[in-house]
N, C-alpha and C positions, 0 to 999 in steps of 0.2 A: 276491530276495525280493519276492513283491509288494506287499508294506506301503512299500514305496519309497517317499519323500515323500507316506506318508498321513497324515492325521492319522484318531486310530481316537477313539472316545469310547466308554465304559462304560457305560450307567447303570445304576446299582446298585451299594452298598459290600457286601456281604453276600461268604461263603469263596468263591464263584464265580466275583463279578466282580473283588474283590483277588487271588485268583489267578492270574487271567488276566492282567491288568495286569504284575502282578511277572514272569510268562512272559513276554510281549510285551518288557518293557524289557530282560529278560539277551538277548534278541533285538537290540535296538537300536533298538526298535519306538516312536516317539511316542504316548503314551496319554493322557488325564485319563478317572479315574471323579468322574461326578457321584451324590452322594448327598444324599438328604432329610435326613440326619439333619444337627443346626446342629452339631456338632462332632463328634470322637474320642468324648468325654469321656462321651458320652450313655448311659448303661447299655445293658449289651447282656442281653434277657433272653433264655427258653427253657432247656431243658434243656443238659446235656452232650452232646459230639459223638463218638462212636465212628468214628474213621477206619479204613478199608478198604486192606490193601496194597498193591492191586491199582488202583485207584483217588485214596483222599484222600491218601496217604502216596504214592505215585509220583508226584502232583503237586507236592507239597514236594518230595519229589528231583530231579523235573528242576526245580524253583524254586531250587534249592541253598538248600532252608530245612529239612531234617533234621535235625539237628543243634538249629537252634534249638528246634523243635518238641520233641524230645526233652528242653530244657532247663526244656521250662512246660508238659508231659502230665503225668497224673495217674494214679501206680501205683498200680493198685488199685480205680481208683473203674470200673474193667470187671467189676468182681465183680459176678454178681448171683445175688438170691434170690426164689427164687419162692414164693410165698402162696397160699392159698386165701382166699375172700370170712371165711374166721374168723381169719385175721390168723397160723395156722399154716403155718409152714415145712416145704414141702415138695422140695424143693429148694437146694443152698447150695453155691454158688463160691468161697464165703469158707473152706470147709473144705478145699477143692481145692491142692495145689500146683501151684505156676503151670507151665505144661508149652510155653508157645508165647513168642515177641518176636520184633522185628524182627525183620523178613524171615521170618517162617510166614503162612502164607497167613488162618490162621484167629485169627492177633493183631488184636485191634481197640483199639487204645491209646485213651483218651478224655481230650479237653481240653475245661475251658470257653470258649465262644462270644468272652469277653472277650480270654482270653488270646490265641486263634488269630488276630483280628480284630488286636487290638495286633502280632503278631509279623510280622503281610501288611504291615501300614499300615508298621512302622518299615521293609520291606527295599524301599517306594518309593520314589523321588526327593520331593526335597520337592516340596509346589505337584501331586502328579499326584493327590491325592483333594482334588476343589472341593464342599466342603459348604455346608449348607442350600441345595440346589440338587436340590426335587422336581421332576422335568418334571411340564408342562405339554401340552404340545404339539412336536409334529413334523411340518415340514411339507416338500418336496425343496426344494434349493437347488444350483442349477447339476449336478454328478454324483454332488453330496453328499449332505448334510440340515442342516436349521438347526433346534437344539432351542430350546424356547421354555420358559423355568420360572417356576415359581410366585413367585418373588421380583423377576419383572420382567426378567428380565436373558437375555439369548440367546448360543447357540455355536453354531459349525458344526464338521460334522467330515464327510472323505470316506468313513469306514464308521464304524455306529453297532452296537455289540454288546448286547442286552435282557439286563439281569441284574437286572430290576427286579419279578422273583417272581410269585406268584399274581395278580397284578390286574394284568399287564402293561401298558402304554399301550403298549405298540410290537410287542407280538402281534400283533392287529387289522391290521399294517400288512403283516402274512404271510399270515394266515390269520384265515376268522371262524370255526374250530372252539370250541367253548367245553368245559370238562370237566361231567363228567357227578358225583350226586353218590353217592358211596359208600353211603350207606344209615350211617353213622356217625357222630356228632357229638360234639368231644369240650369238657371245658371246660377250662380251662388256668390253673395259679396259682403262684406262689411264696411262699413262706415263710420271712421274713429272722428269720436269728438260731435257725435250727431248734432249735437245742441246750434252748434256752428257751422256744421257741411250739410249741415239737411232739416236746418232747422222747424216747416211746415211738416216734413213725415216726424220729426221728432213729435212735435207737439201734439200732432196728430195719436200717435203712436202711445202716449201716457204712462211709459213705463210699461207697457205689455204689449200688448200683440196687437196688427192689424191683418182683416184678411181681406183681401179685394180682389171679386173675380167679376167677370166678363168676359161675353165673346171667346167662351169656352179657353178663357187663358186663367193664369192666378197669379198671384205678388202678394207673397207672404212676408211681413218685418217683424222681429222682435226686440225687445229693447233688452239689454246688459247692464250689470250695474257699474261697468267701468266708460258706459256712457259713449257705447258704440251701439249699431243700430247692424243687426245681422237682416237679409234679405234674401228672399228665393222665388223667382219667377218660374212658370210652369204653363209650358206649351206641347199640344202635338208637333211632334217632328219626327222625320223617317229614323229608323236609328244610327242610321252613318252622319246624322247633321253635321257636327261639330266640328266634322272634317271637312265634308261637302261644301258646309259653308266658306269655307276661306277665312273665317274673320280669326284675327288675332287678337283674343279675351285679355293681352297683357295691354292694350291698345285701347281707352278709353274712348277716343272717339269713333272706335268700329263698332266697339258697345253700342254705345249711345242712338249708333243710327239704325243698327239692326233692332233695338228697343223701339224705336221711333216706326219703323217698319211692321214689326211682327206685332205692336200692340199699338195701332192706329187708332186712334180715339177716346186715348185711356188720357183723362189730366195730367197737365203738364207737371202736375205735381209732386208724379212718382221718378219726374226725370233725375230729380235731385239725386239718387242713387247712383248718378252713373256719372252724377260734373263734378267728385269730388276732387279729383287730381291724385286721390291715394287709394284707389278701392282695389282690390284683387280681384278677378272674376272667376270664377271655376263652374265650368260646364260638368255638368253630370246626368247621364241619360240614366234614368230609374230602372233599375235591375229588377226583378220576383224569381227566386226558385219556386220549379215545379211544386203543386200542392201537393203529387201524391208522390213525393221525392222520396226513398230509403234507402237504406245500405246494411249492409252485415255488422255487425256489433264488431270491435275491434278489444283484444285486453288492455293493452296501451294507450291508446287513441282516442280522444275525441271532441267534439268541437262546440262552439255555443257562439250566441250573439248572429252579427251579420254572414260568422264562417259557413254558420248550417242553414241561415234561414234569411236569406238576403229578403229584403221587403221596400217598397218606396217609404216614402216617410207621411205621407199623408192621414194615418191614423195615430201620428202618436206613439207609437208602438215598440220599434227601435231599440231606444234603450231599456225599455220596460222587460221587452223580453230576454234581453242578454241577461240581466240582473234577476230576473225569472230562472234560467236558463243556470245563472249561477246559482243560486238558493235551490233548485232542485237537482241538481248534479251533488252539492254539496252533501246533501239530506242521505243520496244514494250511497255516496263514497264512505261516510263518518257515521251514517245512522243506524248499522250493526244489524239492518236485516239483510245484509246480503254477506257470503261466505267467499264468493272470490271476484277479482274486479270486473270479468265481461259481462259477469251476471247483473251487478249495478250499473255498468255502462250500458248495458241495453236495454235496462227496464229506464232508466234515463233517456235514451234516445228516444224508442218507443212514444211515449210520453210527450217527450218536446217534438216533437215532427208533427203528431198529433196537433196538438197547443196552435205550433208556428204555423200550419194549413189553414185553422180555424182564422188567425189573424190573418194571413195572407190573404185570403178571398176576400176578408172583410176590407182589406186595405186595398185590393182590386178594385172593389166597387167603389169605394169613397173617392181613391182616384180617377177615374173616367168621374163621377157626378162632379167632381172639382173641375174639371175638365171640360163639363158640357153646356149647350145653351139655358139648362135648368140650375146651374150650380146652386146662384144666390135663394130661391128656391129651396132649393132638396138643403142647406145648410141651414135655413132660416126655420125649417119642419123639424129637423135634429133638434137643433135647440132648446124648438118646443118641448120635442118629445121629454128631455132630459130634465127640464122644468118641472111637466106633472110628477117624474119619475123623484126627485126630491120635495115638490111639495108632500107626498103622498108617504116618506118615509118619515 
């Protein structure tokens, strides 16, 4: 194995680089992942994760964490309903009997962010995730690297893996490609205690998902099992909006009237997301790296998840591919057909670049039709399609 008395370093806690890790050590592999965040304990937010068979759930299997996974997913909350901008259902999963599970290709079981992150953390050796430890810096050290973080304190390690997402520090140390911006900008909130702060998108909502577009806009909600109600709106906007605008997102009622503004005609329905008196708002313009993006292979170095292959989120894809990304990085490092690390780091990269283009254009497009006067349309023909494609298996 070429990991032979290496010592490897993560940075980043997120499903990509705890995956990786947990891979590494059924390997025999020396690891620490350093994370920013000061403990476990720290809420984990964002939406629900829909795992991919093919992808986020073959990573659990060869992690021999299936099983667990299977004992903290949430049946059901895969159901979804689709809306038009007047709060009517056009569309509904919840009326469907369930016709796919484990092992069909087109099951996409969903857990919350909390539970999968808890289930990575318990199957590591203790002491291998060193929190409150955001790098800093990075700088070479003998054949190695010596990381430098923000709490003063430094590590070295002989190869350093980037699981440290869109704003990478350790990208730059591959490549200076930057992503380009989607032409989308979405803003992003939660909503604790849905049952009570939002009560009609709750019920609406049934435990999984609604999607409601119109008027080339969209409002995504997911439900959580601790009974908050995550949400994402999505509009064209110049890329500098969020500044341009003026509005202050920590300011509930600048929300509310800019919602009332930029999605004119949408049910008062979806207002409830925004009178709760407790919601956080986070603006986020949708980033894509270059599809025909590459770099030199590195022997130390290299990256996975949002570091190498930033994407919007509109297909799903996201976590699928970090946890991809980790299962075949792992395969290269630990799987003895390779003699020294650049050779497995670059038939790894190779590979994922490759993968992450094919997704990226596909998530291109899916964004503009979410996007367009045909959304409800081109989502309602998907559907279809994906129907015959299991009635027929």
């Amino acid at each position: 194995m070429v990991l032979q008395n290496q010592h490897i370093a993560i940075v980043g806690g997120g499903p990509g680089g705890l995956t990786l890790a947990r891979l590494l050590q059924v390997q025999g592999a020396t690891v620490h992942v350093y994370e920013r965040d000061q403990s476990r304990d720290v809420r984990v937010q964002g939406a629900t994760l829909d795992l991919h068979e093919d992808s986020g759930l073959a990573a659990l299997r060869q992690a021999q964490l299936l099983d667990e996974f299977k004992a903290h997913y949430r049946p059901g909350a895969d159901r979804l309903r689709l809306l038009d901008q007047h709060a009517s259902i056009v569309y509904d999963q919840h009326a469907e009997a369930q016709s796919t599970t484990f092992g069909d290709t087109h099951f996409r079981p969903e857990i919350d962010r909390g539970p999968l992150r808890t289930l990575l953390l318990d199957s590591l050796r203790p002491g291998t995730v060193v929190w409150d430890h955001r790098l800093a810096g990075i700088t070479a050290h003998g054949t190695g690297w010596r990381l430098a973080f923000e709490n003063g304190t430094t590590a070295t390690a002989d190869l350093v893996i980037g699981a440290d997402g869109a704003n990478s520090i350790l990208r730059p140390l591959l490549t200076p490609i930057r992503p380009f911006y989607s032409g989308v900008t979405v803003v992003e909130g939660t909503v604790y205690d849905a049952a009570r702060n939002a009560p009609r998108l709750h019920a609406l909502t049934q435990g999984g998902k609604l999607f409601a577009l119109g008027a080339s806009r969209s409002l995504i909600t997911s439900a959580k099992g601790d009974g908050s109600l995550c949400f994402y709106t999505g509009c064209h906007a110049p890329e500098g909006w969020v500044r341009a605008s003026g509005i202050d997102f920590s300011d509930e009622r600048q929300v509310l009237a800019w919602f009332r503004q930029e999605f004119a005609g949408w049910d008062e329905v979806w207002e409830e997301l925004f009178t709760t008196g407790a919601t956080q708002f986070v603006p986020r313009p949708q980033y894509c790296m270059p599809l025909d993006q590459t770099w030199a292979a590195q022997p130390n170095l290299t990256l996975l998840g949002d570091a190498a292959h930033l994407m919007p989120p509109y297909a799903g894809e996201g976590v699928n591919m970090a946890m991809l990304d980790a299962l075949e990085l792992s395969y290269c490092l630990t799987g003895g057909q390779f003699s020294e690390l650049r050779a497995a780091i670059e038939h790894y990269e190779v590979h994922m670049r490759q993968r992450a283009s094919q997704a990226a254009q596909e998530t291109l497009v899916q964004t503009e039709a979410l996007h367009s006067p045909h959304a409800l349309a081109h989502l309602l023909n998907l559907f279809d399609v994906r129907q015959e494609q299991d009635r027929s298996c």
